[in-house]
C-alpha positions in Angstrom: -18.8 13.5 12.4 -18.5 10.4 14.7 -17.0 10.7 17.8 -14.2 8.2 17.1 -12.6 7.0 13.7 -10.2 4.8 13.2 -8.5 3.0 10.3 -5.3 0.6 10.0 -3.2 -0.8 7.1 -0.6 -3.4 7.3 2.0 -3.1 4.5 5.3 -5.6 3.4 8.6 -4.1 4.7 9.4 -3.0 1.5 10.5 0.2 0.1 7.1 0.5 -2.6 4.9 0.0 0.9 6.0 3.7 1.8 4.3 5.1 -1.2 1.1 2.9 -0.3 0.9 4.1 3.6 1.3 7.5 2.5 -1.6 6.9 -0.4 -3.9 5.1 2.4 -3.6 8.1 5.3 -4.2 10.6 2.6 -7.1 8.9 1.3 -8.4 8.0 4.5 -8.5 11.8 5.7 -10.0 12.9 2.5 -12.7 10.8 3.5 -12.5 12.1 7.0 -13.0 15.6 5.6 -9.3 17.0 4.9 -8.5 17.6 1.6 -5.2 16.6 -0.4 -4.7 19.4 -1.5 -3.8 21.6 1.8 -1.4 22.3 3.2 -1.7 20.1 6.7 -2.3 17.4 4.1 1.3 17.9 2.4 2.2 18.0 6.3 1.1 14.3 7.0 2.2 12.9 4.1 5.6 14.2 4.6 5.6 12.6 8.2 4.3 9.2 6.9 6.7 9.2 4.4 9.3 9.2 6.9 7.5 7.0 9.7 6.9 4.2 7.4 11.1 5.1 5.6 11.8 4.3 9.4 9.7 1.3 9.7 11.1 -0.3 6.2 15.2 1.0 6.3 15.8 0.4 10.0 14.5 -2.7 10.8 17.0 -4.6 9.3 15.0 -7.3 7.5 13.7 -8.1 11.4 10.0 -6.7 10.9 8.3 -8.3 7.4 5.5 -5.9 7.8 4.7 -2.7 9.5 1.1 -1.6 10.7 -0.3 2.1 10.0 -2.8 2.8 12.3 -5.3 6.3 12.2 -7.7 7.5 14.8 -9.7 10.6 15.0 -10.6 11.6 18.6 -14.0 13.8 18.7 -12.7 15.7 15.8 -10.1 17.6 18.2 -6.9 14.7 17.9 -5.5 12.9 15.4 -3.4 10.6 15.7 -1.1 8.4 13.2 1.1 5.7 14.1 3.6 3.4 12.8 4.1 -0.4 14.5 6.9 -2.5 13.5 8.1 -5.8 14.9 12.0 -5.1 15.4 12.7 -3.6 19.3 15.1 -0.9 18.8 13.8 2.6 19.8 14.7 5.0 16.8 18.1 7.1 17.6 18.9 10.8 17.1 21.8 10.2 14.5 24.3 13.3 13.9 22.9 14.9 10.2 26.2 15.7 8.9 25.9 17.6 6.1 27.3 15.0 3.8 24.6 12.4 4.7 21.6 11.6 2.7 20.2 9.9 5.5 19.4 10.2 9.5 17.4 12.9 9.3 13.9 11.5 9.4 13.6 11.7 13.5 14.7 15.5 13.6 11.7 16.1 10.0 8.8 14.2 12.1 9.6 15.9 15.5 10.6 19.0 13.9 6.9 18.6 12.1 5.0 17.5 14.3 6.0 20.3 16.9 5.3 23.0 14.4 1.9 21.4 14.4 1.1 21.9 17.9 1.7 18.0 18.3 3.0 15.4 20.3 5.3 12.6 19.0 5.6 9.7 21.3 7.4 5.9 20.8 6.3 3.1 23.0 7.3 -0.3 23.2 4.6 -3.1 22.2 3.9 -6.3 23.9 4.8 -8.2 20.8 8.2 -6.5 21.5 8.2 -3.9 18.8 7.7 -0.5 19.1 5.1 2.0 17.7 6.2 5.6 16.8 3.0 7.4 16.5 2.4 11.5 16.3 -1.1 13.3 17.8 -2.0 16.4 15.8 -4.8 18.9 16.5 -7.3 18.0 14.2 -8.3 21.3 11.6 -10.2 20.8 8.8 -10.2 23.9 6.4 -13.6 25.1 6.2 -15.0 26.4 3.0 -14.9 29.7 2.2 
């Protein structure tokens, strides 16, 4: 496989644009060599799900697109990131047991750990922020 891969999607901030990123990294890593079908594929989807949630519910109308950027590193790193135009860093909200929302840090951190991975948000020049996650890369090999 190449040494570096990469691949990017900009989407609308709309709610129907979560179920296209996480259509678009799936797709892209079946490409890449990891199949729907597994379990660390049921894993990034869930995180997408919630990065791109993030990107569309919390921005406030402030951000009319997000970017979904994906880059392989050597086949050891993956990583997966989320940009959006609207400055405010996500927030660790109580989950109260009667909320349907403000979970969707704790799931992606939660995830992402239990991965071996990294979760990191950083601040973009435009004056957005990107909330991106590195995972070790593992493709199942055939048996």
């Amino acid at each position: 496989m190449a040494d570096h891969l990469e691949a990017s999607v900009t989407l609308p901030s709309d709610p129907a644009s979560v179920s296209a990123a996480r259509s678009y990294v799936v797709g892209t890593l079946a490409e890449w060599g990891l199949p729907s079908d597994t379990e660390a594929a049921d894993t990034v989807r869930l995180i997408v799900s919630e990065l791109a949630t993030n990107a569309v519910q919390h921005t406030f109308g402030q951000s009319p697109t997000f970017t979904v950027d994906i880059a392989l590193h050597r086949d050891e790193h993956l990583r997966i990131g989320v940009t959006d135009s609207h400055p405010r860093f996500p927030k660790r909200l109580p989950a109260a047991v009667q909320q349907d929302n403000g979970r969707g840090m704790v799931i992606i951190r939660w995830l992402t750990a239990e991965c071996g991975g990294k979760l990191r948000i950083r601040p973009t020049r435009e004056g957005g922020k990107t909330v991106s996650i590195e995972l070790p890369w593992a493709v199942p090999t055939a048996q």
